[in-house]
N, C-alpha and C positions, 0 to 999 in steps of 0.2 A: 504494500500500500504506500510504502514511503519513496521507493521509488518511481512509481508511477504518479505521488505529489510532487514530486525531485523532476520527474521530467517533462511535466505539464506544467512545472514557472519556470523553466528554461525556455521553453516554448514559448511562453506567454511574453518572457522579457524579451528574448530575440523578435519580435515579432513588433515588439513597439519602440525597439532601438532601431529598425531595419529606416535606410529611408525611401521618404516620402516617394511616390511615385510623381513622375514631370507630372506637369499641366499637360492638357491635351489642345490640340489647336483650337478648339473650338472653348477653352477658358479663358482667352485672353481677350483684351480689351482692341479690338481692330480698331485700326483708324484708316479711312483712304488716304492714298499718297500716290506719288509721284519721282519715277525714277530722274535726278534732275542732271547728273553726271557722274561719269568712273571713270575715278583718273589712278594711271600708277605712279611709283614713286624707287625710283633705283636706290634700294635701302643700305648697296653695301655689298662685303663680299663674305663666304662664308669659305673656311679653308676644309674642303673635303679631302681624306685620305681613298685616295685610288689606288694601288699601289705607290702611288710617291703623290705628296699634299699640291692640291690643286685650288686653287678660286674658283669660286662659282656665284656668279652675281646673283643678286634678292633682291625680288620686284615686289614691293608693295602696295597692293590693290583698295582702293577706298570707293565706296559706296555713297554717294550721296543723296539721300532719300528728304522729299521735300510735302511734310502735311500741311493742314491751313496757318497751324502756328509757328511750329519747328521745322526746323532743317537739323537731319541727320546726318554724320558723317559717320559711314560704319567702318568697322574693319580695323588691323591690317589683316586681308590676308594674303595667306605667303605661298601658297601650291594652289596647280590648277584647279586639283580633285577640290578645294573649298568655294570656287568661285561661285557665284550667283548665276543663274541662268536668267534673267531678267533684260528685255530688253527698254532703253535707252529712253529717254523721254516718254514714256508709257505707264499707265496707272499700275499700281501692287495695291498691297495692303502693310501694315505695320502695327507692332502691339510691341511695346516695350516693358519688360520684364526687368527691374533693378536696372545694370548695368548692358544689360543685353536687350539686341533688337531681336524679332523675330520679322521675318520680311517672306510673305508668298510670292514664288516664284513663279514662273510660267508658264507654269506644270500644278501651282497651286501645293508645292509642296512646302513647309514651314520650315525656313532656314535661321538659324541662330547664329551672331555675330557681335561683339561687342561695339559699344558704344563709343566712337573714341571721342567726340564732340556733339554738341547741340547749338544751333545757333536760331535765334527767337525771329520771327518774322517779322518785320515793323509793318504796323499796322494800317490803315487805310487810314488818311488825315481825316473822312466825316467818320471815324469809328474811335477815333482818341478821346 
């Protein structure tokens, strides 16, 4: 008996240490946007070992996502495999999570990037 109370609060405590499972797409707060530019950025060289140490230049990919009030600058990122498939002046969607955007691609599928800046939209002069 004492075993089987011994391994039902293991259970029980693993279970409420475990974490949280994500958000699912459909719990965040969307907002409309607009994709307003992607620019990169030659970040440098990294010394890869090939059989004898090589350079290898890093391109810096930034995301510029633009909703009614904010403009987003997402990213960096650093390999193809992370780029966004979104094209170029064209509506997505956006939901920002903490320090992370999430952005629908266009494919609709929810890609996560962090936040590297926010910049405020100045507002219409009959709207101040």
């Amino acid at each position: 008996m004492r075993r089987a109370a011994l391994i039902l609060a293991i259970l029980c405590t693993s279970a409420a240490l475990a974490p949280a499972a994500p958000a699912k797409h459909n719990d965040y707060e969307w907002k409309d946007a607009k994709v307003i530019d992607i620019t990169s950025d030659q970040g440098g060289t990294v010394v890869v070992p090939v059989a004898a140490l090589v350079g290898v230049p890093v391109t810096k990919t930034f995301y510029w996502i633009q909703t009614n009030d904010t403009i987003y600058v997402l990213g960096p990122v650093l390999t193809k495999s992370q780029w966004l498939n979104v094209t170029l002046h064209e509506p997505t969607k956006i939901a920002i999570d903490g320090n992370n955007a999430h952005v629908l691609d266009d494919y609709g599928k929810d890609k996560k990037l962090p936040v590297a800046e926010k910049i405020a939209r100045p507002k219409p002069e009959n709207q101040q």
